[in-house]
C-alpha positions as CSV (number, residue, x, y, z in Angstrom):
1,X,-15.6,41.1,40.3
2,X,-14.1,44.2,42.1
3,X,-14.4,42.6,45.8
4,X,-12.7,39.9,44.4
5,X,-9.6,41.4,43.2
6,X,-9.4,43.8,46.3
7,X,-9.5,40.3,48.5
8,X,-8.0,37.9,46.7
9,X,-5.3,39.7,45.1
10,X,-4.4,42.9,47.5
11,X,-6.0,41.2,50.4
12,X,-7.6,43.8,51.8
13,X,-8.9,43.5,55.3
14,X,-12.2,45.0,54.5
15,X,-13.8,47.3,51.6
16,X,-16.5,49.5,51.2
17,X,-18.7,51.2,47.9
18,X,-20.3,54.0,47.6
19,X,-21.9,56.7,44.7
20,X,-19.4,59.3,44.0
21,X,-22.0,62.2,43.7
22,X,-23.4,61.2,47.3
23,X,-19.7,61.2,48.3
24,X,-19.1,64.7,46.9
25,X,-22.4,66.0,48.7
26,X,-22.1,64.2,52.3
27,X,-18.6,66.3,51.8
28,X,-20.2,69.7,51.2
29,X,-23.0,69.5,53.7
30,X,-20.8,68.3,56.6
31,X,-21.5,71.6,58.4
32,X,-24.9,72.1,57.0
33,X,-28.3,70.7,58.6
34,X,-29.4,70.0,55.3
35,X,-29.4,66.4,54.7
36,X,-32.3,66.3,52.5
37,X,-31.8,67.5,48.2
38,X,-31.3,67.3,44.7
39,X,-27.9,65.9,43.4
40,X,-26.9,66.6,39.7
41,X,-24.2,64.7,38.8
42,X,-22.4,64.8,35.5
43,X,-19.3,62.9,34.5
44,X,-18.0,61.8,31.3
45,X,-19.9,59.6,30.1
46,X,-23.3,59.8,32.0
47,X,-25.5,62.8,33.9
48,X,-27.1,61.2,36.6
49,X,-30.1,63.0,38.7
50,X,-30.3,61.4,42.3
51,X,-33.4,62.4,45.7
52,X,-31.7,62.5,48.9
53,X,-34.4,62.2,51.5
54,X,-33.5,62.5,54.7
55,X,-30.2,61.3,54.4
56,X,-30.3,58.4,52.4
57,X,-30.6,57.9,48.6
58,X,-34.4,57.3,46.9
59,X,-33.0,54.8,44.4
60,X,-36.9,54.1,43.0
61,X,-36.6,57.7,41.7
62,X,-33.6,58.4,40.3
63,X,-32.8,59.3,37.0
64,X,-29.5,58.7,34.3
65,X,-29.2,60.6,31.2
66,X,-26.8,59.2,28.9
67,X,-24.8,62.8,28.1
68,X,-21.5,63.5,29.2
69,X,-18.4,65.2,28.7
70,X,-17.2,62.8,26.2
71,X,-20.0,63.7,24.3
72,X,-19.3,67.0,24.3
73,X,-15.6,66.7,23.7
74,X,-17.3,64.7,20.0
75,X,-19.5,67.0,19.4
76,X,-16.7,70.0,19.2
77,X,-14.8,68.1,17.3
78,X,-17.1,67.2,14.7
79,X,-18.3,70.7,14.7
80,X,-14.4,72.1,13.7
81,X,-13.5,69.4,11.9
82,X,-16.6,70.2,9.2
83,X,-15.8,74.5,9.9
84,X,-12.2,73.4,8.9
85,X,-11.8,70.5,6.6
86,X,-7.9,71.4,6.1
87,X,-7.3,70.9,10.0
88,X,-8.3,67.5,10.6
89,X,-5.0,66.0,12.2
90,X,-4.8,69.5,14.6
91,X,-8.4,69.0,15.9
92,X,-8.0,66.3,18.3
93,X,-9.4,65.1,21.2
94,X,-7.5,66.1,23.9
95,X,-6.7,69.9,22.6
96,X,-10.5,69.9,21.7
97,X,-10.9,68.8,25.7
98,X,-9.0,71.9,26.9
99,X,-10.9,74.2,24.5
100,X,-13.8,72.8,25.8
101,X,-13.2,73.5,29.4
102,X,-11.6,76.9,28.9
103,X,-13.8,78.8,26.8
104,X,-17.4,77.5,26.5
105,X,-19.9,79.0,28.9
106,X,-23.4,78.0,29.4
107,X,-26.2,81.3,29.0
108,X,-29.1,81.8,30.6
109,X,-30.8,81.6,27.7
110,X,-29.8,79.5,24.8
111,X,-32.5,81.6,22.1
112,X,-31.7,85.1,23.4
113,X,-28.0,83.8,22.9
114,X,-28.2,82.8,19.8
115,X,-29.4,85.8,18.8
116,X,-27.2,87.7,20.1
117,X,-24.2,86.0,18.0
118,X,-26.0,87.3,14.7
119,X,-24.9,90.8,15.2
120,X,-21.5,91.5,13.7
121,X,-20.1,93.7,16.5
122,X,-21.0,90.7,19.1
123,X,-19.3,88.4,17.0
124,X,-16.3,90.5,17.0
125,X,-16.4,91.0,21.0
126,X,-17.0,87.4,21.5
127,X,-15.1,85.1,19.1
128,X,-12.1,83.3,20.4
129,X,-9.4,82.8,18.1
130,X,-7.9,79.4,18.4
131,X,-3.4,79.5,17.1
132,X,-2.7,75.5,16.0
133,X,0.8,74.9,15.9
134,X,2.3,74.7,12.3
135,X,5.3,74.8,10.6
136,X,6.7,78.0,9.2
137,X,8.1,77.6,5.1
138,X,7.7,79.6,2.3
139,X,5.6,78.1,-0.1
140,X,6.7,77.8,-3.9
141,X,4.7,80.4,-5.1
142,X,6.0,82.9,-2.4
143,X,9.7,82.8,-3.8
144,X,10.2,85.6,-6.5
145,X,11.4,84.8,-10.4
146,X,14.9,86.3,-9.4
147,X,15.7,83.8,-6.8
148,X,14.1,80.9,-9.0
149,X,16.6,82.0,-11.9
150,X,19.4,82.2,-9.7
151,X,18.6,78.5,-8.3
152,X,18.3,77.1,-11.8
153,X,21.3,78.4,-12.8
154,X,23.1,77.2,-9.7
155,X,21.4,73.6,-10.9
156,X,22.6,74.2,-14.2
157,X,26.3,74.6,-13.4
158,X,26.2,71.5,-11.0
159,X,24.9,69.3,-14.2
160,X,27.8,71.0,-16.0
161,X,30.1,69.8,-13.4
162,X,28.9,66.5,-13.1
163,X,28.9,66.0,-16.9
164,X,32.4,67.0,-16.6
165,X,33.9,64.9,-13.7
166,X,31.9,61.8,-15.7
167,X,33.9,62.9,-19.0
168,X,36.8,63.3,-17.2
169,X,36.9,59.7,-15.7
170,X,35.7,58.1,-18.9
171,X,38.7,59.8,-20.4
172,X,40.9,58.3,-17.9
173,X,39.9,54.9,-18.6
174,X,39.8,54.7,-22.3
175,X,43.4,56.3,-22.1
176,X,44.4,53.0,-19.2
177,X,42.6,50.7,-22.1
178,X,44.8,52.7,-25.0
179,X,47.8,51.9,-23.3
180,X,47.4,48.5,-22.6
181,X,46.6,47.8,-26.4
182,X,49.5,49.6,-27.3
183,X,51.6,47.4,-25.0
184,X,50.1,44.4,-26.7
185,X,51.0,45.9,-30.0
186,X,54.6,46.6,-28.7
187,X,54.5,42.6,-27.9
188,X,54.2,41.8,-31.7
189,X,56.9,44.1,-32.8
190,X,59.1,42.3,-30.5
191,X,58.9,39.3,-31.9
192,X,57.5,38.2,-28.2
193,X,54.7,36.0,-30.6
194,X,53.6,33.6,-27.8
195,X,52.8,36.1,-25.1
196,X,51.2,38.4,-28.0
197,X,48.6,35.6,-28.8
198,X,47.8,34.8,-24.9
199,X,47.1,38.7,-24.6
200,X,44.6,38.8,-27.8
201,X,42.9,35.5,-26.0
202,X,42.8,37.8,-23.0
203,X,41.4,40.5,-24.7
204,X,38.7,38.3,-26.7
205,X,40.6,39.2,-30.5
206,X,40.9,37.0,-33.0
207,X,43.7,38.9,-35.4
208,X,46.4,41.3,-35.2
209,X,44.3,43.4,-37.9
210,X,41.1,44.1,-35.3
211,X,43.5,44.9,-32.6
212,X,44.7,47.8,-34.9
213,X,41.5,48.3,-35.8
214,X,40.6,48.6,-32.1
215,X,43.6,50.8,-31.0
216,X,42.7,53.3,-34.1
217,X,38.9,54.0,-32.8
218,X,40.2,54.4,-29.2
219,X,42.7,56.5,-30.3
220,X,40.1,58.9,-32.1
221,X,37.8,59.0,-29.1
222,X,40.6,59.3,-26.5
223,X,41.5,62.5,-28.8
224,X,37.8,63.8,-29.3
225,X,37.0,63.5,-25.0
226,X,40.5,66.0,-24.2
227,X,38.9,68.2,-26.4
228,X,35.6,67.8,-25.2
229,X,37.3,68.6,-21.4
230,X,39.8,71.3,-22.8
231,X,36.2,73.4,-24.0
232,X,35.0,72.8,-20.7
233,X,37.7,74.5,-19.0
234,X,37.7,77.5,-21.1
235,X,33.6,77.8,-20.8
236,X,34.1,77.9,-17.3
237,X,36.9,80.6,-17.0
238,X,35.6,84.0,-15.9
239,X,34.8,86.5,-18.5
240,X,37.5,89.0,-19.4
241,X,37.4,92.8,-19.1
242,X,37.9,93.1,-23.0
243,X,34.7,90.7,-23.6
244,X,32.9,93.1,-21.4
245,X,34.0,96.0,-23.3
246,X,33.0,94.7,-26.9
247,X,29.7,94.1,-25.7
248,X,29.5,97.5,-24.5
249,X,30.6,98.6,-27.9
250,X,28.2,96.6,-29.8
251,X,25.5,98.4,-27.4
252,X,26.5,101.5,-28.4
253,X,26.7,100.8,-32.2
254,X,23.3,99.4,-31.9
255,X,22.1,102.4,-30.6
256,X,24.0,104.3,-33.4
257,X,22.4,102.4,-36.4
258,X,18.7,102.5,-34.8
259,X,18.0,105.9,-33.3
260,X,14.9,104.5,-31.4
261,X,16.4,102.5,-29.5
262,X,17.7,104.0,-26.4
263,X,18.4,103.7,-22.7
264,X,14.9,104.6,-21.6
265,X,13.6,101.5,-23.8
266,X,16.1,99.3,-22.6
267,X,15.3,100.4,-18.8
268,X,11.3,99.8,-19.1
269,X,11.6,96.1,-21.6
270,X,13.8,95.1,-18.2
271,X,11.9,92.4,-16.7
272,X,10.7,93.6,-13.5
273,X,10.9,90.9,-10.6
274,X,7.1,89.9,-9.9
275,X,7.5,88.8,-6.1
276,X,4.4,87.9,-4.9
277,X,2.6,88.6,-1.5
278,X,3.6,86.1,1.3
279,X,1.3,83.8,2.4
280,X,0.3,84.1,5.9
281,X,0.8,80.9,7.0
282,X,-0.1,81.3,10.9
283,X,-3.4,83.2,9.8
284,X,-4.4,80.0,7.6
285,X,-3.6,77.7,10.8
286,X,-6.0,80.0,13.0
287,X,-9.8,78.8,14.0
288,X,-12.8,81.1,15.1
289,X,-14.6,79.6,18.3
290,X,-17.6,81.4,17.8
291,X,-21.5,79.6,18.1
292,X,-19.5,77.2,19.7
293,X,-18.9,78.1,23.0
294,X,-22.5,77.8,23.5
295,X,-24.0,74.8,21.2
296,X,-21.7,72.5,22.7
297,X,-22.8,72.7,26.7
298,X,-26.0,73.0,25.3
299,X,-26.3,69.4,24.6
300,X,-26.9,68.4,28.1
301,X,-29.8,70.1,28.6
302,X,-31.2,69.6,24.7
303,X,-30.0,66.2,23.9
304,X,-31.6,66.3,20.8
305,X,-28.6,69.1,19.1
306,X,-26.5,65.6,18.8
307,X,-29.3,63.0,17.5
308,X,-30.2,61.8,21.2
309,X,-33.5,60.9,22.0
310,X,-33.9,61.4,25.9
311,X,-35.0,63.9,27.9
312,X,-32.8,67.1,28.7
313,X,-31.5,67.7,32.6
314,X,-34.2,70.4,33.8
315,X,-37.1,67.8,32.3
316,X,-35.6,65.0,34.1
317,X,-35.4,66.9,36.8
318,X,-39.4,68.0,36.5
319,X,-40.0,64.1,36.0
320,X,-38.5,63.6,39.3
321,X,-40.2,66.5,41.8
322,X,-43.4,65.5,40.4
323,X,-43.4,61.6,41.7
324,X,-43.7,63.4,45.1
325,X,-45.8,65.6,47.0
326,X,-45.4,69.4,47.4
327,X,-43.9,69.6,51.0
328,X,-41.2,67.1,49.6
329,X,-40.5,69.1,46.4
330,X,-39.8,72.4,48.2
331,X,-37.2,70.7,50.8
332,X,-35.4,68.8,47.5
333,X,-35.1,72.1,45.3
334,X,-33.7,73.9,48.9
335,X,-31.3,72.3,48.0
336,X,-30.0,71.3,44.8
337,X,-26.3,70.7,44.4
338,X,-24.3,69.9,41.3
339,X,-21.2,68.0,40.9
340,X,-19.1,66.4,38.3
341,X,-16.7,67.8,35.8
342,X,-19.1,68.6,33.1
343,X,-20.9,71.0,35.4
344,X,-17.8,73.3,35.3
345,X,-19.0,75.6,32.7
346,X,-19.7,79.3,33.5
347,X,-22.9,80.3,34.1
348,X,-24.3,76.7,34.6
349,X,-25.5,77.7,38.0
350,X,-27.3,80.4,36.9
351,X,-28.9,78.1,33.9
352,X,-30.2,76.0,36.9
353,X,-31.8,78.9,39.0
354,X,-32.9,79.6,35.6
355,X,-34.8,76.4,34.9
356,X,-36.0,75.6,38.6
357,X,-37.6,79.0,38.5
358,X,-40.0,78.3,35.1
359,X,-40.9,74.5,36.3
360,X,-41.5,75.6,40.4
361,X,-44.9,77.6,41.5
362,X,-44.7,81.4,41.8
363,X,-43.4,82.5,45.0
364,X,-42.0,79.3,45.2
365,X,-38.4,79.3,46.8
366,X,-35.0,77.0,46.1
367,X,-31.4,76.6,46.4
368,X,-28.7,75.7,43.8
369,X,-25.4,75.5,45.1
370,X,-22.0,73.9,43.1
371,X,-19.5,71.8,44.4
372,X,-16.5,73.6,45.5
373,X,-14.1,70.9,43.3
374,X,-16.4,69.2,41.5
375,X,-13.9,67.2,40.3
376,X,-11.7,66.0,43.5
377,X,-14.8,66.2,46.4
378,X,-16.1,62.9,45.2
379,X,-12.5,61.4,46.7
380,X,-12.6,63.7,49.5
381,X,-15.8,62.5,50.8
382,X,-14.9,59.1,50.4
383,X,-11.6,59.7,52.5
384,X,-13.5,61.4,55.1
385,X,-16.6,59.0,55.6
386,X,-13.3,56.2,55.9
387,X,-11.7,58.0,58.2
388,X,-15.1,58.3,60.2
389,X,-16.0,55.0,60.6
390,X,-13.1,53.6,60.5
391,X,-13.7,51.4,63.7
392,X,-17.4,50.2,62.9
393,X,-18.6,48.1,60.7
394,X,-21.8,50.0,59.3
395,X,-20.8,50.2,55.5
396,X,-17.7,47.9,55.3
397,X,-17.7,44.5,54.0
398,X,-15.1,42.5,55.6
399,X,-13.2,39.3,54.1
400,X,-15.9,37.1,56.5
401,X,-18.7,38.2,55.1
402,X,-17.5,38.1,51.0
403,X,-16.3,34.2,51.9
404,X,-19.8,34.2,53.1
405,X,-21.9,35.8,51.1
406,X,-20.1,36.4,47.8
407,X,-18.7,39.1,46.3
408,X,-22.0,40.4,45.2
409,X,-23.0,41.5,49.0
410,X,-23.2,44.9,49.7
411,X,-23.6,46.5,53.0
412,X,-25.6,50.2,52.5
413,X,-24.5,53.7,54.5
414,X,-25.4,57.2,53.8
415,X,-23.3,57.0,50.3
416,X,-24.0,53.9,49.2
417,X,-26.3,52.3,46.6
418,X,-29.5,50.9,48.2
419,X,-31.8,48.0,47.9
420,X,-34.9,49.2,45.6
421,X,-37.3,46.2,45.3
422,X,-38.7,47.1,41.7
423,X,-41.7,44.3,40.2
424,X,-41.3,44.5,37.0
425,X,-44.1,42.9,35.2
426,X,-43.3,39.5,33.1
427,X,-43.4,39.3,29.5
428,X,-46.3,37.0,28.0
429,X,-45.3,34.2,25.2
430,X,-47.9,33.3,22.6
431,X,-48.3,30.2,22.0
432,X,-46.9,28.7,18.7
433,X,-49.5,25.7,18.4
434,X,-52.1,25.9,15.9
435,X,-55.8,26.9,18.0
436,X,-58.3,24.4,19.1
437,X,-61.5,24.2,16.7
438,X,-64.2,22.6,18.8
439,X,-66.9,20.8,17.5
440,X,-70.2,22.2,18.1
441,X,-73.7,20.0,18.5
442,X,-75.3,21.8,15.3
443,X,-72.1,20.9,13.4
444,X,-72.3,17.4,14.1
445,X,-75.5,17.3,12.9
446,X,-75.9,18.9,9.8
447,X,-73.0,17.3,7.8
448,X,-71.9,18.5,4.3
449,X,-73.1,16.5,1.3
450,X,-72.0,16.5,-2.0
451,X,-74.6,17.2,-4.9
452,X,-73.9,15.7,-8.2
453,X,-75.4,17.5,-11.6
């Protein structure tokens, strides 16, 4: 499918494909003798554990786990999403990505580690705290009963002055409906009878008496709503020194009359404000990367911490030295190089030396060495075995030989994938048919019979 989009729709004159991990290590043994080793390769979705002998890949040996950094990346954020159930939306994928690659590290010993997190004061040296972004107001409960009293009453006088401006217009439009009656009424006494009886038709009256009747109730509530708006202007007014004064004086003949009250009762029955203690809203939104940082790299070399059943990196990697013999396992672990962006942890390397020293004899001897951009040297390689053999055709597939052999024809080179002629052995069928019951001679001859009682 990919050699046929790169020739039939960029027309490209000729293409080659190659591993990225063999890429990455042809690029950091180009000065180096050493063409024989051990590649680990991680990525995102897949670790992948590939023999170089000699140059060229041992396909019949090589070994895929199915861990990756994506798995990780889950993994820490199912771990914070159930250490902080009120943080779901800020624990996402990408930011759990970055904490991921920033402050997890990978120990030499997981056990020993683990231990070591139980004692408070490690916790304290260790723990990484985590700020999630989060928007700074004051909570309900954090506003003190003075400001609260001084907002209801600030609600209260806008209902007043709402109830007034609705008073006010109704006012105005019973007094517009007053006067029009009034000029009805006006009509009659005119003698104008005609246009009096069109204006009762328009004003859906029978009889001078209920358009009387009418004008006398507006009249009455027209009367009643200018009172209604003159107490409102009044209650509004400001309140006068003098009113200030007699209250004053009725404080001081209270005092008079009752000699136990005083002004040291009156100061201690005042209602004290009873602010509360703000809430510490960028403290809630904090988290504690603790256990963490070290359960989480973990996984690729115990699969089982996330409900995988495979084997873990430094068993595959046992798997593989022991399908050869000893001479070839001590030239692989000379040299056993790890690429791919989940092996950028801290301390991985040290993990590896680690593990190659409990599986290898005593006195044994080995190499583990780290891409220098695990990431990027996979493209590098691949631009500088291009640039190499640019002008031969070991490797490249031109646009004669897909037309001829299809675009499942692959041409091999010192990065490529190789031929590996595996027999697998074919699955047997049972027969659904009934078996064959064959007759014998002693059958034949000694028939069944029937005996009646």
């Amino acid at each position: 499918m990919v050699s046929e989009l790169l020739f039939e729709c960029y027309r490209a004159p000729k293409v080659s494909f190659g591993i990225d991990a063999l890429y990455s290590f042809c690029h950091n043994n180009q000065k180096s003798a050493l063409n024989t080793g051990l590649v680990v390769s991680s990525g995102y979705h897949c670790t992948h554990v590939l023999p170089v002998l000699k140059g060229r890949l041992d396909a019949k040996n090589c070994k895929r786990i199915n861990i990756g950094g994506f798995h990780a990346v889950t993994y820490l954020q199912r771990l914070l999403q159930l250490k902080y159930p009120g943080h779901l939306s800020a624990i996402t994928l990408s930011r759990m990505e970055e904490i991921l690659h920033e402050h997890c590290y990978v120990p030499d010993d997981y056990m020993e580690e683990l231990q070591k997190w139980r004692c408070p004061d490690y916790y304290e040296e260790n723990v990484h705290k985590m700020q999630l972004p989060f928007s700074a107001k004051l909570l309900a409960s954090a506003v003190p009963s003075e400001e609260k009293q001084e907002r209801r009453q600030q609600q209260l006088r806008r209902l007043q002055e709402l109830n007034a401006r609705r008073r006010e217009e109704k006012l105005q439009q019973d007094q517009e409906r007053l006067d029009r009656l009034l000029y009805v009424q006006e009509l009659l006494e005119d003698g104008q009878v005609e246009q009096f009886h069109k204006a009762l038709v328009e004003l859906n009256m029978d009889s001078a008496e209920e358009l009387q009747s009418y004008i006398h109730k507006l009249g009455m509530a027209v009367e009643q709503g200018r009172q209604r708006v003159l107490g409102d202007a009044i209650d509004s007014k400001p309140q006068t020194p003098e009113a200030v004064g007699g209250e004053q004086d009725d404080m001081e003949g209270m005092s008079e009359m009752d000699p136990i009250y005083s002004e040291e009762q009156t100061e201690t029955e005042k209602v004290t404000p009873n602010v509360q203690t703000m809430f510490n809203m960028a403290e809630y939104h904090q988290m504690y990367l603790g256990t963490e940082r070290i359960r989480v790299p973990e996984i690729i070399f115990q699969p089982s911490l996330i409900g995988e059943d495979q084997a873990g990196l430094a068993e595959a990697m046992l798997y593989i030295l022991d399908r050869y013999p000893q001479e070839v396992q001590q030239e692989l672990v000379q040299n056993v190089f790890l690429t791919g962006g989940n092996v950028m942890y801290p301390g991985v390397k040290g993990r590896m030396e680690k593990e190659l020293l409990q599986m290898r004899p005593f006195g044994s001897t080995f190499q583990v060495s780290l891409a220098s951009n695990p990431v990027l040297d996979a493209w590098h390689g691949a631009s500088s075995w291009g640039l190499q053999n640019a002008e031969c055709e070991e490797g490249w597939v031109s646009r004669k030989d897909y037309e001829e052999m299809g675009g499942e024809y692959l041409k091999e080179h010192v990065a490529s994938n190789c031929f590996a002629d595996i027999h697998l052995p074919k699955p047997t069928f049972r027969s659904s048919a009934p078996p064959v019951i064959q007759e014998t001679e002693s059958d034949s001859l000694n028939p069944v019979s029937a005996v009646q009682s």
